[in-house]
N, C-alpha and C positions, 0 to 999 in steps of 0.2 A: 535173778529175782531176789529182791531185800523181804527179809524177815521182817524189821522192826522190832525186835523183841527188848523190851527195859528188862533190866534186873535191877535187884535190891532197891527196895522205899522204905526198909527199917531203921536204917542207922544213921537218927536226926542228928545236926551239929547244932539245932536251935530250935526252937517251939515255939509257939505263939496260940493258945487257943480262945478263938473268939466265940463268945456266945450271945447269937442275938437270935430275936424273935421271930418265926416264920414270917413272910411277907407273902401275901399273893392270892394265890386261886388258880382257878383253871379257865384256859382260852376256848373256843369249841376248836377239833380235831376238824382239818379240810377234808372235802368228800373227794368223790374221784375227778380224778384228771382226765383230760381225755387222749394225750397224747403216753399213755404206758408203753414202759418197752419188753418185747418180746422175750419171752424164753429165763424171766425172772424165777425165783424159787417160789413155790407153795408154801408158806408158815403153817407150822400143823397148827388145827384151831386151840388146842388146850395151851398154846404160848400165847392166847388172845389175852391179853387185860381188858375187863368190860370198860365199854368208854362213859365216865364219870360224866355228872351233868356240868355244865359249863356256868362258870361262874364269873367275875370280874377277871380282863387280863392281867398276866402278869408281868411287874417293870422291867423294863433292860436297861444295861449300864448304856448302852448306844443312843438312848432318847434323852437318859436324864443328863447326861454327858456332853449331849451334840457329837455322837461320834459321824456324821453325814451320810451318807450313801455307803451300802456294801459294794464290795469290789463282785461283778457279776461274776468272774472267774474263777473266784475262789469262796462263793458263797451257794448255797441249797436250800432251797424253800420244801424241796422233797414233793411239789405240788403235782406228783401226777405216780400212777398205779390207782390201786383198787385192790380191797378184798377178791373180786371175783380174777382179778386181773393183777398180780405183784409183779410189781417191776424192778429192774437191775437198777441199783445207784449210777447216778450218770455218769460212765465210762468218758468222758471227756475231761469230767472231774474229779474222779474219784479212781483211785487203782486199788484192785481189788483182791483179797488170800485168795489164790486159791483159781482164779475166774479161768487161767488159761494153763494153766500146769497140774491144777489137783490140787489137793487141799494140802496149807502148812504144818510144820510142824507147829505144835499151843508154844504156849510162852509156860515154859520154866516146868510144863505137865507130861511126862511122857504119859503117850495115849492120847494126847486130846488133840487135836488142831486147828486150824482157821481154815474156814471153808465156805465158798462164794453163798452155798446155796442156806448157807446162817443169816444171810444180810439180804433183808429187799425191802423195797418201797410200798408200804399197802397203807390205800386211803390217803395219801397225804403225808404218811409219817413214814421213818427210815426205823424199820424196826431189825434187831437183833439178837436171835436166839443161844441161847446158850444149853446145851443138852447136858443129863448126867452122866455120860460119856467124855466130858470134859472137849467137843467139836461146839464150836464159835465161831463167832463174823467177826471181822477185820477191815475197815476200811482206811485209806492214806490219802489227803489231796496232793492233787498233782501240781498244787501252787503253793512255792514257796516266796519267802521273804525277812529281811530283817528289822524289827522291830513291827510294829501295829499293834491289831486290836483285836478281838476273836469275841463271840459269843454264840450259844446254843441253848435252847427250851430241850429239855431231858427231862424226863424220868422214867424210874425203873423199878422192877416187881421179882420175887420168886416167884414162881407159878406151877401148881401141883402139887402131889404131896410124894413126888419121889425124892430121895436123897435127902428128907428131914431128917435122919435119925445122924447123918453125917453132919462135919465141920466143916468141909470145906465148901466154900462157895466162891460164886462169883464175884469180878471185880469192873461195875461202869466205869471208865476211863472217858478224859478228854486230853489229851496231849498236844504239847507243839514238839517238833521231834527233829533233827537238826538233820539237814537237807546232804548234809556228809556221811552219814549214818553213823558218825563215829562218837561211840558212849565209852564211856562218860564225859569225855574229851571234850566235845562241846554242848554238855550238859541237855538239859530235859525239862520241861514246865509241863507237870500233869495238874493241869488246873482243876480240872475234878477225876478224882481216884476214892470211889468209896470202899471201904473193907467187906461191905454187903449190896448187893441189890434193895433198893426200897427202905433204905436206914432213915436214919430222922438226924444225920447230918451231913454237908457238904466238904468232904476236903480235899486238900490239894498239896500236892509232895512238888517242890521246886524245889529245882537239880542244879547245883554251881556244876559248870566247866570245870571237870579237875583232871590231875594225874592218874592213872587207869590201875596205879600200884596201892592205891591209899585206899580206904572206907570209903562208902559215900557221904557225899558232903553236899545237904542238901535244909530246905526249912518244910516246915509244917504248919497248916492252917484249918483249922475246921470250925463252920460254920453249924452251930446244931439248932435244933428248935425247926428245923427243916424237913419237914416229911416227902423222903425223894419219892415214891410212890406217887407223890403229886408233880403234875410239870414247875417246873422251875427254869428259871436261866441264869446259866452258868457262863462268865467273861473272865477274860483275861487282858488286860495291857501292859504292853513292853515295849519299853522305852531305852534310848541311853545312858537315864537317870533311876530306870526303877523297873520293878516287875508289879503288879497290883490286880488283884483277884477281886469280883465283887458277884454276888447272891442276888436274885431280883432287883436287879438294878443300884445295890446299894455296895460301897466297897465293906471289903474284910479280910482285909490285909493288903500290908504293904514290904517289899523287901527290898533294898540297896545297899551295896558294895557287896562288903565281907572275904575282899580277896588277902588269901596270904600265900602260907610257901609253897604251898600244893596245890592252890585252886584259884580260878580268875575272879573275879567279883561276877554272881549271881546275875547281872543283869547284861554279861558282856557273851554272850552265847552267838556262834554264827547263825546264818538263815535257816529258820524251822519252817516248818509243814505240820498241819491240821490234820490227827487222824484220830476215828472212833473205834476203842476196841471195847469190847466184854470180855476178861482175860480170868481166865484159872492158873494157878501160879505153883501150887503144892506138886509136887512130884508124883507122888503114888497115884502109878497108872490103875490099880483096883481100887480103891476107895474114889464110888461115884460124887460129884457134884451137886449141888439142887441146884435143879434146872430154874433159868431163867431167862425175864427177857427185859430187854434196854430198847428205851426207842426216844428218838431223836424228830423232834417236829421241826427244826431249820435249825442250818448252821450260818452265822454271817461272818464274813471276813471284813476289816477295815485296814486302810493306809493310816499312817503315823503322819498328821499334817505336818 
């Protein structure tokens, strides 16, 4: 059973920070589905974010783009559970910490782990708890490929008032994660990685393909003026020409080549996979977390025409 676990996002070889204006609003949240699947987790209610009044949708790079149809296999609407009723991420699509072995070990935290019953489907949304105990949801799709298009409506909150008086917090992730599992080697696109749950910007640590003896060797992007607490959509396209991030539908950023002795050019990474994590990262198994939670209203997948 694979971990996934990244390490190191501090040691940029290049920067780039873009700052532009919030775009958007909020979509209404879908109600329930009626085909939920059995034997999903209970989210305790205090990880509930109240659900904001719906305002104007927000743009996706995939409308204004003409990115065409999501690929049904590698794509999730999340359109079914319920509050009264959470359901498991669709196991046909999604492989899941924890679901059949017990929970993993966290990324980089002794004491905390990934644990199936962190991740489930309620109301429509793929929600994601994170505890002050540093235990998290993990999920990985089971479709991988090389090169396309990826996008996901996210956002994310601390919730409560445990672990305010700490630093350490949570980390929303979106990744594409190389279908080898071998890091650094062939590199990592974490096209949204914020340092907080619910910050006011988006960014995105992309990972050249390098030698495994060297720093990382990676760029940086953030998008601010962005209140993640609000839904937002978050895309990525990757090409054999470029890597390119865009915020409600607009880009903000763009990355090509940069190979030299130790590393391949940025955009030459083999087949990755789409997965959602909330990861705690600091080590210190006794200094708790502020609990939070990440939730995800659809992920869509696209072919590279």
């Amino acid at each position: 059973m694979t971990r996934r676990i990244p390490l190191g996002r501090r040691t940029a070889t290049a920067t780039v920070m873009l700052v532009l204006a919030a775009i958007g609003g909020l979509a209404p949240v879908r109600g329930p589905a009626a085909h939920a699947v059995p034997g999903a987790p209970t989210v305790p209610a205090e990880h509930v974010p109240a659900v904001r009044a719906a305002t104007a949708s927000v743009a996706t790079a995939a409308e204004r783009y003409g990115w065409g149809t999501p690929l049904p296999q590698a794509s999730d609407e999340f359109d079914y559970g319920s509050p009264a009723a959470p359901a498991k991420p669709d196991p046909v699509k999604w492989e899941q910490a924890g679901d059949e072995d017990g929970c993993w070990p966290g990324n980089g935290r002794l004491g905390g782990h990934r644990c199936a019953e962190n991740s489930g489907v309620v109301g429509g949304v793929l929600r994601q708890v994170g505890e002050t105990n540093g235990d998290t949801g993990w999920l990985a799709s089971r479709f991988g490929q090389r090169y396309g298009r990826w996008e996901a409506r996210v956002r994310s909150s601390e919730t409560g008032l445990e672990g305010r008086e700490v630093t350490e917090r949570y980390q929303p992730l979106l990744i594409l994660w190389p279908d080898s599992e071998r890091w650094p080697q062939d590199g990592e696109y974490d096209y949204l990685e914020n340092d907080t749950p619910g910050g006011d910007c988006a960014q995105a640590y992309l990972h050249y393909p390098h030698d495994e003896n060297v720093p990382v060797q990676q760029e940086w992007a953030a998008t601010c003026g962005t209140d993640m607490t609000e839904w937002h959509t978050i895309a990525i396209e990757w090409t054999p020409d470029h890597v390119r991030g865009y915020v409600d539908g607009q880009q903000t950023y763009s990355f090509s080549g940069g190979a030299d002795e130790v590393r391949r050019c940025i955009q030459c990474a083999p087949s990755m996979h789409q997965t959602i994590q909330l990861d705690s990262t600091l080590p210190d198994p006794d200094t708790p977390v502020r609990a939070a939670v990440y939730e995800v209203d659809w992920v869509r997948t696209y072919a590279l025409d």
